[in-house]
C-alpha beads as a LAMMPS data file, in Angstrom:
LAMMPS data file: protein, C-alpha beads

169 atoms
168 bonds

1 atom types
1 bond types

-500.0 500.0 xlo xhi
-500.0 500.0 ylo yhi
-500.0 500.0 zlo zhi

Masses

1 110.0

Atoms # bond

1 1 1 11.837 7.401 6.180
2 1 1 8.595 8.133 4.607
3 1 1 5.937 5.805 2.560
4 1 1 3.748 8.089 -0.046
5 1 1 0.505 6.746 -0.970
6 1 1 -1.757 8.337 -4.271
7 1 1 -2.972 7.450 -7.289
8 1 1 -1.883 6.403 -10.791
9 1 1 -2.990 10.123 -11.687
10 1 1 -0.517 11.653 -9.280
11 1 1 2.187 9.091 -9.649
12 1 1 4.785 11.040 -11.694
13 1 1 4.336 14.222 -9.924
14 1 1 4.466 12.560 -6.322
15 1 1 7.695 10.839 -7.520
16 1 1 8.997 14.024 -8.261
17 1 1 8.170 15.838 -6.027
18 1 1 9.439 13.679 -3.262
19 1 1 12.661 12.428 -5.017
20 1 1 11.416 9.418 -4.342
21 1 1 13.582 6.040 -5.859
22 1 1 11.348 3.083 -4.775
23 1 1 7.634 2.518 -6.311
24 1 1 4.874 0.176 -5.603
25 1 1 2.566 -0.299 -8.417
26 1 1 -0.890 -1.859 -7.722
27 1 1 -2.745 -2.710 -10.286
28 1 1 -5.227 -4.544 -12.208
29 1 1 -3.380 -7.681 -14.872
30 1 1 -4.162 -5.504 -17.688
31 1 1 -3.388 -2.309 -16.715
32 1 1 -0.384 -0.741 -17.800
33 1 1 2.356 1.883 -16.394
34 1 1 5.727 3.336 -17.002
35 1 1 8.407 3.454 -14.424
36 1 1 8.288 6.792 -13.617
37 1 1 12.027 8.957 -14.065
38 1 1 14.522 8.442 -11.642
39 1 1 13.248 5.049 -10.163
40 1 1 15.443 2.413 -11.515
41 1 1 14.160 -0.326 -12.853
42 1 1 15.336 -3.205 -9.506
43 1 1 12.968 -0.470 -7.344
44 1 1 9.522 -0.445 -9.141
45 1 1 7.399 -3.248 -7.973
46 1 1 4.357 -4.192 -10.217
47 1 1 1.783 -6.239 -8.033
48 1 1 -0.878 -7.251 -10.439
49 1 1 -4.236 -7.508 -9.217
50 1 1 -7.585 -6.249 -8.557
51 1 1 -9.516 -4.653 -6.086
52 1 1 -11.268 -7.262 -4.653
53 1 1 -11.672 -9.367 -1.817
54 1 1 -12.727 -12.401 -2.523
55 1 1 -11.964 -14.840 -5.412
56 1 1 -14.500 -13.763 -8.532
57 1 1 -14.436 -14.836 -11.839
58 1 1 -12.450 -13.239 -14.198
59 1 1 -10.334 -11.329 -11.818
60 1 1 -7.080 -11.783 -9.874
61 1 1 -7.551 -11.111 -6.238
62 1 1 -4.673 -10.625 -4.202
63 1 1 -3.186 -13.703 -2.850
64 1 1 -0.458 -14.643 -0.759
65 1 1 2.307 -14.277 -3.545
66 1 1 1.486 -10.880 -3.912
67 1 1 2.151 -10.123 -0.036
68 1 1 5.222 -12.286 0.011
69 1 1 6.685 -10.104 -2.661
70 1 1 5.486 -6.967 -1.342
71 1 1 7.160 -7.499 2.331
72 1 1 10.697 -8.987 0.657
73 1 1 10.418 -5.183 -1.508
74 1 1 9.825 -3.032 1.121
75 1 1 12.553 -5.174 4.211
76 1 1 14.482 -4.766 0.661
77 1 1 14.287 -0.875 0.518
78 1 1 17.453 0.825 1.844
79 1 1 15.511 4.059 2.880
80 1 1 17.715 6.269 1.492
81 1 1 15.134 7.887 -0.184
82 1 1 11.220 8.083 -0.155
83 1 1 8.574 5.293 -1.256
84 1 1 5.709 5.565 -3.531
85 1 1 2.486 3.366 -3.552
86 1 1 0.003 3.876 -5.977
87 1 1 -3.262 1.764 -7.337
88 1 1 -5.971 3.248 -9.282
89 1 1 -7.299 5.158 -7.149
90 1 1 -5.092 5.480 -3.898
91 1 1 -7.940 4.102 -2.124
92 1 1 -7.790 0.750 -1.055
93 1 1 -4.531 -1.464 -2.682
94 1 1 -1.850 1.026 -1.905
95 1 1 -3.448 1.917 1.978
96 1 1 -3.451 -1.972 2.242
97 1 1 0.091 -1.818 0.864
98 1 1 1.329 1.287 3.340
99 1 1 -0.057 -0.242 6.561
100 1 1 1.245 -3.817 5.955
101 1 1 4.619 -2.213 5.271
102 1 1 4.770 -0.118 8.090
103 1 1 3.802 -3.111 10.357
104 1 1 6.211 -5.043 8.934
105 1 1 9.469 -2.542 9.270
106 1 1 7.900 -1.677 12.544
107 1 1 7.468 -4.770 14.069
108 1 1 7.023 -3.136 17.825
109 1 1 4.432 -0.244 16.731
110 1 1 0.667 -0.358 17.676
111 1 1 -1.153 -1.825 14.883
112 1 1 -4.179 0.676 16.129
113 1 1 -2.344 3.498 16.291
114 1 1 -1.233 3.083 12.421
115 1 1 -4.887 2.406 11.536
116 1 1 -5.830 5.653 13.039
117 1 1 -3.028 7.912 11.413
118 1 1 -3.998 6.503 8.064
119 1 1 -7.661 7.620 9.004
120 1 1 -6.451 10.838 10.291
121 1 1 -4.140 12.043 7.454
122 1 1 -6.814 10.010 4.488
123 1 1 -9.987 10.218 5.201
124 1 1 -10.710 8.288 1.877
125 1 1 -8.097 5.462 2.309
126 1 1 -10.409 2.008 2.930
127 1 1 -7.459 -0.524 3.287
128 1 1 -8.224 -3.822 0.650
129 1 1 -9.181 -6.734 3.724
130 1 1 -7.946 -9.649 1.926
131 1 1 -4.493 -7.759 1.739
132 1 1 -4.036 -7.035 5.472
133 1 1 -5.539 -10.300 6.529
134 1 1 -2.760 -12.122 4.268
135 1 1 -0.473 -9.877 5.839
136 1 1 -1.478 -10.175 9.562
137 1 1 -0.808 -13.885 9.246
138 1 1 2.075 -13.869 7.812
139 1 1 3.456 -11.291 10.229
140 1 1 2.040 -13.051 13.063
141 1 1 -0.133 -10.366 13.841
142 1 1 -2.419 -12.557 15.975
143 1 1 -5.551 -10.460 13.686
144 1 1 -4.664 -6.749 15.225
145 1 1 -4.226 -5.686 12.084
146 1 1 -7.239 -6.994 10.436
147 1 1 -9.255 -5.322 13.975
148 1 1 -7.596 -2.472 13.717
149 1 1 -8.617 -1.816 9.729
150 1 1 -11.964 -2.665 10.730
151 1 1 -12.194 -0.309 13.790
152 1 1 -11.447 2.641 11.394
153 1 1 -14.054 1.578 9.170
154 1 1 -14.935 1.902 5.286
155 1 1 -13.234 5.793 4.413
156 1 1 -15.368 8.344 2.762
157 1 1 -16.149 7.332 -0.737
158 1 1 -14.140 8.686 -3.690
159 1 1 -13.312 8.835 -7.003
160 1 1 -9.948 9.298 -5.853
161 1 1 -7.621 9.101 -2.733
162 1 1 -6.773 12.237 -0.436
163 1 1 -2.807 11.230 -1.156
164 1 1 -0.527 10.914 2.316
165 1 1 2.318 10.363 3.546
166 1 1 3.010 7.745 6.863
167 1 1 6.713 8.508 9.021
168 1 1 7.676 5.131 9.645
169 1 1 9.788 7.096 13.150

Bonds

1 1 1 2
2 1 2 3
3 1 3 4
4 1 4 5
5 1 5 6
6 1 6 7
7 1 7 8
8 1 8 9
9 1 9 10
10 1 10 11
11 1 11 12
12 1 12 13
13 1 13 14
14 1 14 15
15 1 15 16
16 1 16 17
17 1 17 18
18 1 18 19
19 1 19 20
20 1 20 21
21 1 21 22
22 1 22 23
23 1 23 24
24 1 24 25
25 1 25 26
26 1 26 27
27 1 27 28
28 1 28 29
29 1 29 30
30 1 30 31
31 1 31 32
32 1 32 33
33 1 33 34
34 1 34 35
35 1 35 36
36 1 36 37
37 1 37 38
38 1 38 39
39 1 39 40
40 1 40 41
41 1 41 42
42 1 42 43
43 1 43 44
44 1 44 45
45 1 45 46
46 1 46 47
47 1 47 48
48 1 48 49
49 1 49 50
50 1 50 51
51 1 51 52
52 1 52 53
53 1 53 54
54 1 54 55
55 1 55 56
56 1 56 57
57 1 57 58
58 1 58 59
59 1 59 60
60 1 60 61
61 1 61 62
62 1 62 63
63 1 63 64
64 1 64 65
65 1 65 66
66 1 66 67
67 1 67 68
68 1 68 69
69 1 69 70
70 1 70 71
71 1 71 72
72 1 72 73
73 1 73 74
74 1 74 75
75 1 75 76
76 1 76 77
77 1 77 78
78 1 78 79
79 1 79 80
80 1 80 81
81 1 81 82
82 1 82 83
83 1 83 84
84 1 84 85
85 1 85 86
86 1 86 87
87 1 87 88
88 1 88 89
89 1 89 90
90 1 90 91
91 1 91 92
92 1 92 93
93 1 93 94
94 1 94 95
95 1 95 96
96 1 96 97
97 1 97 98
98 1 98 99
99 1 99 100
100 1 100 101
101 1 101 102
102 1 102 103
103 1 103 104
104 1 104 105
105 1 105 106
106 1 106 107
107 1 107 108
108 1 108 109
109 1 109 110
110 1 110 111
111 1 111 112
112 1 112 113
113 1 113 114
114 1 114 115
115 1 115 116
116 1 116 117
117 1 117 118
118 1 118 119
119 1 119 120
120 1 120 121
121 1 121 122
122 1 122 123
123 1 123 124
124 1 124 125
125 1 125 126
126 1 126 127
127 1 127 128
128 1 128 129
129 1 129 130
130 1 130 131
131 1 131 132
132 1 132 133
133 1 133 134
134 1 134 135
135 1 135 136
136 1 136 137
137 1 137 138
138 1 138 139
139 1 139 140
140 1 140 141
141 1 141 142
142 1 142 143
143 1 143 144
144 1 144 145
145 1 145 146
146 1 146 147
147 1 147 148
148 1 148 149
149 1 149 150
150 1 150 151
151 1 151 152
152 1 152 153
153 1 153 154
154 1 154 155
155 1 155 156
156 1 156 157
157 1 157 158
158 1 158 159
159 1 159 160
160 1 160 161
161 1 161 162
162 1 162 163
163 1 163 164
164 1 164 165
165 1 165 166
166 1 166 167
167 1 167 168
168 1 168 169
């Protein structure tokens, strides 16, 4: 099955589009969105927090709660239909979120080689640090996924994501 990533500007259409039923939402505490038509309301996960990597005043940085519910969502997904996962700008939250998915469903594929089809297909996507490190622990990753995010390096900078789509086959 297949994992969309964009931005909350092309949410709705890439939902439609795709017939997708399942949607990640990442997003700042304060931000606001509407489950988009078609995605019942059990499949649209709102992870509230901001796009930072270390603790700063003011802000919610992703913790360990946030991963924990992300991973029970997406080994919760039936596949049956496509996934969306969005942040503000498809840049950084929802590449973090797409990798650490993939991983996760895909427990025997290369870390590296996911890294460098997210590269390939985005050349924006920068994947949030403090998400996949969270991640790579709790998957018992051994840090391959935190080396392989930082062997593809910071993405060309954007205003907004080149949208993809990762084949979890």
């Amino acid at each position: 099955m297949i994992i969309h990533v964009c931005s909350f500007q092309r949410l709705y259409s890439t939902v439609e589009t795709t017939g997708a039923r399942h949607v990640v939402t990442l997003l700042g505490v304060d931000d606001r969105v509407d489950r988009p038509p078609g995605v019942p309301e059990g499949n649209h996960l709102f992870l509230r927090m901001h796009d930072i990597n270390e603790p700063t005043d003011g802000h919610v940085h992703p913790a360990a709660a946030h991963v924990e519910d992300l991973l029970a969502f997406v080994r919760g997904w039936d596949r049956s239909a496509p996934l969306v996962m969005h942040c503000w700008a498809g840049i950084s939250r929802s590449t973090a979120a797409a990798f650490v998915s993939v991983c996760a469903l895909k427990p025997d594929r290369d870390e590296y080689d996911i890294a460098r089809t997210i590269r390939r297909i985005s050349p924006t996507a920068t994947p949030n640090l403090r998400i996949v490190t969270l991640a790579d622990a709790m998957l018992d990753r051994k840090g391959r996924m935190l080396a392989a995010i930082e062997a593809i390096g910071r993405g060309r900078l954007a205003e907004e994501g080149v949208p993809f789509r990762l084949d979890l086959a």
